[in-house]
N, CA, C and O of each residue as an XYZ file, in Angstrom:
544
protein
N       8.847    -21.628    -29.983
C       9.065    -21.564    -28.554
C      10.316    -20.734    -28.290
O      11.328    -20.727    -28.992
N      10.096    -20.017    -27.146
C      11.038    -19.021    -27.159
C      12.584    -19.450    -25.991
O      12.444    -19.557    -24.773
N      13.867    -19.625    -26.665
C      14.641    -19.761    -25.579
C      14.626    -20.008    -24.226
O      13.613    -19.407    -23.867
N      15.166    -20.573    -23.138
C      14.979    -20.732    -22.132
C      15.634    -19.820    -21.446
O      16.796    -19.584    -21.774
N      14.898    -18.953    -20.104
C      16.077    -18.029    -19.763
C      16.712    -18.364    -18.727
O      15.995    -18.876    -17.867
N      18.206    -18.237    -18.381
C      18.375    -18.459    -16.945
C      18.746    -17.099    -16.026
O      19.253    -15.977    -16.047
N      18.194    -17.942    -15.345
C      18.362    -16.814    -13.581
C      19.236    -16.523    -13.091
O      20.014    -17.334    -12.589
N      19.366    -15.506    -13.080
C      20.830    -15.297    -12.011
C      20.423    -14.613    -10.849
O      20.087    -13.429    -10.838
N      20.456    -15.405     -9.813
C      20.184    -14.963     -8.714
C      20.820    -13.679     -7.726
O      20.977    -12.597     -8.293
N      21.133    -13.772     -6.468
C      21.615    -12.439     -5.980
C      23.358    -12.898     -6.279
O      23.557    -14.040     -6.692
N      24.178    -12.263     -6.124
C      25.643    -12.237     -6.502
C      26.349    -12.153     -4.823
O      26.107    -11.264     -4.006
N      27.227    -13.295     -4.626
C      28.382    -13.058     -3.568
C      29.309    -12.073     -3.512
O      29.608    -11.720     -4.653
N      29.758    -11.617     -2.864
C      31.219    -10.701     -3.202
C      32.373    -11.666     -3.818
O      33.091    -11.168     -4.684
N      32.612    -13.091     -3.408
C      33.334    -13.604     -4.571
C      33.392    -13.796     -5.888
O      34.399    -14.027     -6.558
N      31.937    -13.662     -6.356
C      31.525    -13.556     -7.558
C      32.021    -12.853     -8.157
O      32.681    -13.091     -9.169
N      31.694    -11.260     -7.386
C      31.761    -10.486     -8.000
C      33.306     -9.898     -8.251
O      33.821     -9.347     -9.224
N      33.866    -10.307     -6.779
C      35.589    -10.530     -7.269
C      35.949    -11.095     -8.567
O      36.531    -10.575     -9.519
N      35.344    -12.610     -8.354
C      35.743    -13.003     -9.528
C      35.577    -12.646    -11.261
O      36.224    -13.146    -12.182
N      34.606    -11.728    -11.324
C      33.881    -10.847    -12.416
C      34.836     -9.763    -12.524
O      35.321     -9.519    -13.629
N      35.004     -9.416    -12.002
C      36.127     -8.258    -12.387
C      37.304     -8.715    -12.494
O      37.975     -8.147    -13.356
N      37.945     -9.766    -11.775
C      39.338     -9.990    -11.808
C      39.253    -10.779    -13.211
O      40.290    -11.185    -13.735
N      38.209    -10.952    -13.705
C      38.263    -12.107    -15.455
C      38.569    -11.096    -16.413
O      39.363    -11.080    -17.353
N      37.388     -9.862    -15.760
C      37.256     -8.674    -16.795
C      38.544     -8.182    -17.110
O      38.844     -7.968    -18.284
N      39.577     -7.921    -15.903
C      40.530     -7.021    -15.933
C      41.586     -8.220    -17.085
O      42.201     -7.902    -18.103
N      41.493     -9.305    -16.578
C      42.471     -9.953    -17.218
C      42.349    -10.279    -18.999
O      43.293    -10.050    -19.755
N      41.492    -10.642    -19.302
C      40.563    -10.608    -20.677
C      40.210     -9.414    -21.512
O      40.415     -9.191    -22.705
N      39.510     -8.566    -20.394
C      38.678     -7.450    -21.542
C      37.593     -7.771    -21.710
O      36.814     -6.818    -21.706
N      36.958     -9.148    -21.935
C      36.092     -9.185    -22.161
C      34.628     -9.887    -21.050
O      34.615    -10.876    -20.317
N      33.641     -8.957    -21.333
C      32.664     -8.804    -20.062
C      31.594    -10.111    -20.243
O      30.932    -10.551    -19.302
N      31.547    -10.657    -21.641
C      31.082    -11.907    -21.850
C      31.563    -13.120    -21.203
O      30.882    -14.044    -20.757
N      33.288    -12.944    -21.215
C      33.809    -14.448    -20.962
C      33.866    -14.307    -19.126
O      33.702    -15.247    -18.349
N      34.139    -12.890    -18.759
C      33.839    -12.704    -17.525
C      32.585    -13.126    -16.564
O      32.572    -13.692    -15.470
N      31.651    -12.684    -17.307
C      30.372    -13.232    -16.627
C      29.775    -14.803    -16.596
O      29.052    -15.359    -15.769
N      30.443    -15.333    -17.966
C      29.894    -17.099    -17.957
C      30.880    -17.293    -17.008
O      30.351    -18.044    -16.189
N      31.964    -17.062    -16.656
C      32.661    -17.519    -15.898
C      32.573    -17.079    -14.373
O      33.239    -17.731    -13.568
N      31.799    -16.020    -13.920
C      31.232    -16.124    -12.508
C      29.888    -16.366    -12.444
O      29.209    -16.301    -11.419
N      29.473    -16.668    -13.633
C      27.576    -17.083    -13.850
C      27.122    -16.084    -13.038
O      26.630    -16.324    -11.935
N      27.274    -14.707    -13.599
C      26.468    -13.763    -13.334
C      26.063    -13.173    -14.927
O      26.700    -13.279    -15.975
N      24.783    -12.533    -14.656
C      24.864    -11.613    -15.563
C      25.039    -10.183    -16.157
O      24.987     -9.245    -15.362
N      25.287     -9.871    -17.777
C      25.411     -8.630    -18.263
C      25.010     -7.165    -17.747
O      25.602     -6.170    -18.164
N      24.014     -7.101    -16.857
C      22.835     -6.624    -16.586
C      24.270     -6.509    -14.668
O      24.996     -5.602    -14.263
N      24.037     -7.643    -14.235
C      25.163     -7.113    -12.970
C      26.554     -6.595    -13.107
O      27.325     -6.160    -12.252
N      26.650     -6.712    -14.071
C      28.193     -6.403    -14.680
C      28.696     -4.882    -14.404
O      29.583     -4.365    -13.725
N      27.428     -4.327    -15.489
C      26.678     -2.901    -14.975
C      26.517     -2.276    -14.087
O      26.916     -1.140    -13.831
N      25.743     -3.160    -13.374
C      25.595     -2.698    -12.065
C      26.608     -2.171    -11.240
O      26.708     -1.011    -10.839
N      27.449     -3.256    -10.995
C      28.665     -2.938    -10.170
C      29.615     -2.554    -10.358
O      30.430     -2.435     -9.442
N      29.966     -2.112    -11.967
C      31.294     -1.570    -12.847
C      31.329     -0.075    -12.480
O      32.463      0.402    -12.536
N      30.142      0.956    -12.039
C      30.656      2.201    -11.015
C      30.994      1.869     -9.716
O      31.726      2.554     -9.002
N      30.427      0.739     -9.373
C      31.221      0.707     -7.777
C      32.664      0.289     -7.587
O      33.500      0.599     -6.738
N      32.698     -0.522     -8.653
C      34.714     -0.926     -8.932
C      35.333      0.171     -9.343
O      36.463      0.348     -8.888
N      34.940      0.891    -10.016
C      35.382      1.964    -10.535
C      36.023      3.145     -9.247
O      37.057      3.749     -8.961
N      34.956      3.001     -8.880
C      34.834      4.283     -7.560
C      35.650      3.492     -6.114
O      36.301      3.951     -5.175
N      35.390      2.643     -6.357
C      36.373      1.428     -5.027
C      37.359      0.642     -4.895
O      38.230      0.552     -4.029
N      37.062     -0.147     -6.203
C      38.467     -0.938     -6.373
C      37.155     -2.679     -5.985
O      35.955     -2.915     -6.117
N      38.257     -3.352     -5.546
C      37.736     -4.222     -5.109
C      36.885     -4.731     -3.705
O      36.253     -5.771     -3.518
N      37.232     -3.109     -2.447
C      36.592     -2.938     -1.800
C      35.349     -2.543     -1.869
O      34.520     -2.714     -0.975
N      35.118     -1.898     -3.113
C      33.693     -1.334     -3.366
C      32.363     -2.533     -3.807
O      31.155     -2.354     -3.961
N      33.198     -3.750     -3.913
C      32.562     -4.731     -4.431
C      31.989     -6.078     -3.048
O      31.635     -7.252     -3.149
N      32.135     -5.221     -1.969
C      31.859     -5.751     -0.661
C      30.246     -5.595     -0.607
O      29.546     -4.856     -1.300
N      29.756     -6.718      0.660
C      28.856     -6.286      0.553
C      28.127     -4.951      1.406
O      28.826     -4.541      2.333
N      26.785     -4.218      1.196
C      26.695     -3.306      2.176
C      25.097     -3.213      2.420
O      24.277     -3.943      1.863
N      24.840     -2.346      3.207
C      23.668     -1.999      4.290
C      22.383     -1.279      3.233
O      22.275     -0.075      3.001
N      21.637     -2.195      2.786
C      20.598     -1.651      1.374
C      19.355     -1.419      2.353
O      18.377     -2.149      2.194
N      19.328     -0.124      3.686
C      18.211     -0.606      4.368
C      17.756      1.064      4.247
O      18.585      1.950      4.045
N      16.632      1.252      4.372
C      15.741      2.589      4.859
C      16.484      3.624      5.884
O      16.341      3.274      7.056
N      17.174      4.709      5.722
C      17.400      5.317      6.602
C      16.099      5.887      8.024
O      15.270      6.713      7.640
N      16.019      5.501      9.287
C      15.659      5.697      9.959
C      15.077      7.258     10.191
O      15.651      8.179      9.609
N      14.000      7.510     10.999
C      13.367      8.648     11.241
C      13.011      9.387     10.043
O      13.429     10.544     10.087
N      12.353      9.081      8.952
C      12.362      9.714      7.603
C      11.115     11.032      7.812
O      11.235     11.954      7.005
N      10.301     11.116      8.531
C       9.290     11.978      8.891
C      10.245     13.014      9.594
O       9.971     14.196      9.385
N      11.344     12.733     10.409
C      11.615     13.427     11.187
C      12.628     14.805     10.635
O      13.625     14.811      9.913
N      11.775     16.089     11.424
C      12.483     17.443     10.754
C      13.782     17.860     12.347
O      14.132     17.417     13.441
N      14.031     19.018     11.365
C      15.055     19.671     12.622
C      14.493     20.267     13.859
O      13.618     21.129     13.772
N      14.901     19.898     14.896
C      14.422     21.244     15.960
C      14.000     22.209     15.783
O      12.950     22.483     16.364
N      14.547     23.072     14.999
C      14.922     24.276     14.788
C      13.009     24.444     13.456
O      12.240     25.360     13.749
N      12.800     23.928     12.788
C      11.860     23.971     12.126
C      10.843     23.408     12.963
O       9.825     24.048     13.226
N      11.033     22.358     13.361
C       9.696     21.942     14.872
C       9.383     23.585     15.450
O       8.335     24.227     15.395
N      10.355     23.860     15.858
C       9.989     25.454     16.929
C       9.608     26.212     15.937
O       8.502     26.639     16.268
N       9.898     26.641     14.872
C       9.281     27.554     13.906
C       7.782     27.469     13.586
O       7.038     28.439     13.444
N       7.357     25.847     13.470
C       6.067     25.556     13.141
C       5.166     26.402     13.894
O       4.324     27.263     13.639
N       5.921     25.532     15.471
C       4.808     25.770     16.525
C       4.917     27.378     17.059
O       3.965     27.707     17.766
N       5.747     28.227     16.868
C       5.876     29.266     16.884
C       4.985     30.275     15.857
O       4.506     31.365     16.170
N       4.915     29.726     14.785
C       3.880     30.540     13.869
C       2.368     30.180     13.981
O       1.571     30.861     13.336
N       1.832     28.948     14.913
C       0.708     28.903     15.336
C      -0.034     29.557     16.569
O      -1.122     30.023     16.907
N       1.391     29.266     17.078
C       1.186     30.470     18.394
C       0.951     31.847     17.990
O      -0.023     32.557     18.240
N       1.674     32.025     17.532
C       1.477     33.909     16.553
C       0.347     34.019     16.017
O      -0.255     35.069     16.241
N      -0.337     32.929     15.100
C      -1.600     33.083     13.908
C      -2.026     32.098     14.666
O      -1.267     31.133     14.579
N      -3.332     31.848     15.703
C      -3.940     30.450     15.777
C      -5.004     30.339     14.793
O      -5.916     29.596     15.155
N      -5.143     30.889     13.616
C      -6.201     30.790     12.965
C      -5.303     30.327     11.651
O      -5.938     30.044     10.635
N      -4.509     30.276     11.635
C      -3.655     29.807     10.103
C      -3.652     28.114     10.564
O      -3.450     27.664     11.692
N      -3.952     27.340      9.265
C      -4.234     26.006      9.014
C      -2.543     25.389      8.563
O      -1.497     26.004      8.358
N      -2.881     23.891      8.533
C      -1.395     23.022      8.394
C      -0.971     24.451      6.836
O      -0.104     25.309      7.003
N      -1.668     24.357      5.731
C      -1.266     24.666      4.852
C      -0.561     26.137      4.506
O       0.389     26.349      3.753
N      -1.486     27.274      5.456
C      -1.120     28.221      5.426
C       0.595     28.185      6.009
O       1.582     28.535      5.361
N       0.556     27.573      7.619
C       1.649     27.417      7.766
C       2.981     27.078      6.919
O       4.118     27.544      6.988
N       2.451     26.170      6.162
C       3.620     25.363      5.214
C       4.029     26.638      4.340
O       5.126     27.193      4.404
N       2.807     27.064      3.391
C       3.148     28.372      2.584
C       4.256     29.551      3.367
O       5.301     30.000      2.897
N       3.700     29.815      4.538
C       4.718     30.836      4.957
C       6.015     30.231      5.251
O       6.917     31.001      4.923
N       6.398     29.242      5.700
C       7.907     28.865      5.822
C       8.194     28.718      4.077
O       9.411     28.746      3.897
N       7.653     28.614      3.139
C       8.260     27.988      1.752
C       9.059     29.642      1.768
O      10.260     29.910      1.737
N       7.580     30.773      1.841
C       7.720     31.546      1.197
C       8.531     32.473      2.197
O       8.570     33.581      1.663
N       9.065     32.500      3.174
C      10.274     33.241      3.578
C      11.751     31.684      3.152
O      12.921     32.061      3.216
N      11.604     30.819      2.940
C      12.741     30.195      1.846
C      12.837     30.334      0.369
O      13.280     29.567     -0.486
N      12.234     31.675      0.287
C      12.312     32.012     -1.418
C      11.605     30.333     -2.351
O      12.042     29.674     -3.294
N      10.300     30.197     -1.420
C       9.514     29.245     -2.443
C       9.801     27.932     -2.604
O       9.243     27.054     -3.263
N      10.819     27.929     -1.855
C      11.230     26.380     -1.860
C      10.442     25.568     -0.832
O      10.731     26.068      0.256
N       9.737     24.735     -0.680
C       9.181     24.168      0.359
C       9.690     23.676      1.087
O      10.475     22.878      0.574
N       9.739     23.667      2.765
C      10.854     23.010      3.783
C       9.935     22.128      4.366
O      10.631     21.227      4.835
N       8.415     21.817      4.662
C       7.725     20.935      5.547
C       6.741     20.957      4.583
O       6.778     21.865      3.752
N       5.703     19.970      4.527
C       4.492     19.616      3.596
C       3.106     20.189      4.814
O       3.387     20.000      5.997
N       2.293     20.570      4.645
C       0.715     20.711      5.181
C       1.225     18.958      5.885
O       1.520     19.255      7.042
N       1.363     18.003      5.800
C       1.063     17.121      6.686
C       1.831     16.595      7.914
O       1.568     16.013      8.966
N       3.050     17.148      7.183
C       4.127     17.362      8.250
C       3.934     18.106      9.699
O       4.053     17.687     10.851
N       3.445     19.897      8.943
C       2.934     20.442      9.709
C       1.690     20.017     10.691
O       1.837     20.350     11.866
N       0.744     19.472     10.425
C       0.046     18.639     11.236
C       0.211     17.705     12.330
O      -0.455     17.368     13.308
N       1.468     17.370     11.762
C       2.141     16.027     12.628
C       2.837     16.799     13.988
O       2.854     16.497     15.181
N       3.335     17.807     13.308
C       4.192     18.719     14.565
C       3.217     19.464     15.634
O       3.420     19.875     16.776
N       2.018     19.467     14.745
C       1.198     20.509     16.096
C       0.697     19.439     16.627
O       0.648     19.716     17.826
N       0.338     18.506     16.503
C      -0.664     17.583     16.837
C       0.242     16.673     17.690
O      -0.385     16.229     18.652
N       1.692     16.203     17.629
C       2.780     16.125     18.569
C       3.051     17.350     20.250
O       3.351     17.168     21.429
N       2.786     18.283     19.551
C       3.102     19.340     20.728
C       1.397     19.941     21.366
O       1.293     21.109     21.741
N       0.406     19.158     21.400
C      -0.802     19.235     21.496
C      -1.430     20.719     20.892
O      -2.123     21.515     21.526
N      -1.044     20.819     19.698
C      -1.705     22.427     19.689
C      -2.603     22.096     18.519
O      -3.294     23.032     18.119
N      -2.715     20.998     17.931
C      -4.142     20.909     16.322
C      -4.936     19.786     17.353
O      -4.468     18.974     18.152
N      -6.748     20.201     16.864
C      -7.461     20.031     17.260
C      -7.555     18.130     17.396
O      -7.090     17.501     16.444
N      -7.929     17.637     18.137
C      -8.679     16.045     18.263
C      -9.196     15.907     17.101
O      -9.551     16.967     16.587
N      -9.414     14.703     16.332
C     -10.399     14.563     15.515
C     -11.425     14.350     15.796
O     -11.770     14.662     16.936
N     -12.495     13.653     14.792
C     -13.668     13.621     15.736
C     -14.252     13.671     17.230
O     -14.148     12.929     18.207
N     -14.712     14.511     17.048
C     -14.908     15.374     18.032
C     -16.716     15.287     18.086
O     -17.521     15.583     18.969
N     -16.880     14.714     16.640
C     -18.480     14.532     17.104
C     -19.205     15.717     16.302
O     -20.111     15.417     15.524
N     -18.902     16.794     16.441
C     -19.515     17.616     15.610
C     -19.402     17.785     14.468
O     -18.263     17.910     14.020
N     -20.353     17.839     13.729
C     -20.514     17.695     12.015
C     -21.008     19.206     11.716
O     -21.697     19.802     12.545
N     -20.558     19.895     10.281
C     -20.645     20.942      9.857
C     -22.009     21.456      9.368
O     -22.371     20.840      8.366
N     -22.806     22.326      9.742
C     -23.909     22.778      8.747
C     -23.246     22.734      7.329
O     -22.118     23.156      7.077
N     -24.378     21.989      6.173
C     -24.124     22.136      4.988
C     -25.440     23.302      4.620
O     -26.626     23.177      4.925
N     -24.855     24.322      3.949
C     -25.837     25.077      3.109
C     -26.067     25.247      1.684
O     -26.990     25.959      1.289
């Protein structure tokens, strides 16, 4: 039967005060951690943020999704819809290709992006629409 493991759950900022202030005094990251009952594995974790902070870095902070993640610049919104206006026969993809390829190939918007922007500024078609394609 294999050892029992224990859990260490999420870590306080006192904890983690207290984890470093053992470390600093000791040296050692073993007697540090039984003694804030955290583990080896968080020790790690947070030994670049002490590093880089001090003991402020060991606060807690904001672990959330930055907001508007779809969302591009103005300035590329108007480009989109500007090169459909110019070509109405160029598709999400073509579009995408020509902005990569006047950025020397680097891609700045995806084919779905582009979609999102015309279809925002009413210029890509409704979907179903009802009509289905001759297959030949």
């Amino acid at each position: 039967m294999s050892p029992k493991r224990t859990y260490f759950g999420f870590s306080t900022p006192q904890q983690r005060k207290l984890l470093f202030e053992t470390w600093e005094e000791t040296g050692s990251v073993t007697q540090a951690c039984r003694k804030a009952r955290l583990s080896r594995g968080l020790f790690y974790y947070w030994k670049p943020r002490f590093e880089a902070g001090g003991y402020a870095g060991l606060a807690d902070f904001e672990s959330r999704v930055a907001h508007k993640l779809n969302y591009k610049a103005e300035a590329i919104q108007q480009r989109v819809i500007e090169l459909r206006q110019q070509n109405p026969d160029w598709g999400r993809t073509r579009i995408s290709q020509e902005m990569a390829k006047a950025n020397a190939w680097v891609p700045i918007v995806s084919p779905n992006t582009v979609r999102r922007i015309l279809k925002d500024a009413g210029l890509w078609p409704e979907s179903g629409s009802g009509e289905k394609r001759a297959v030949e």
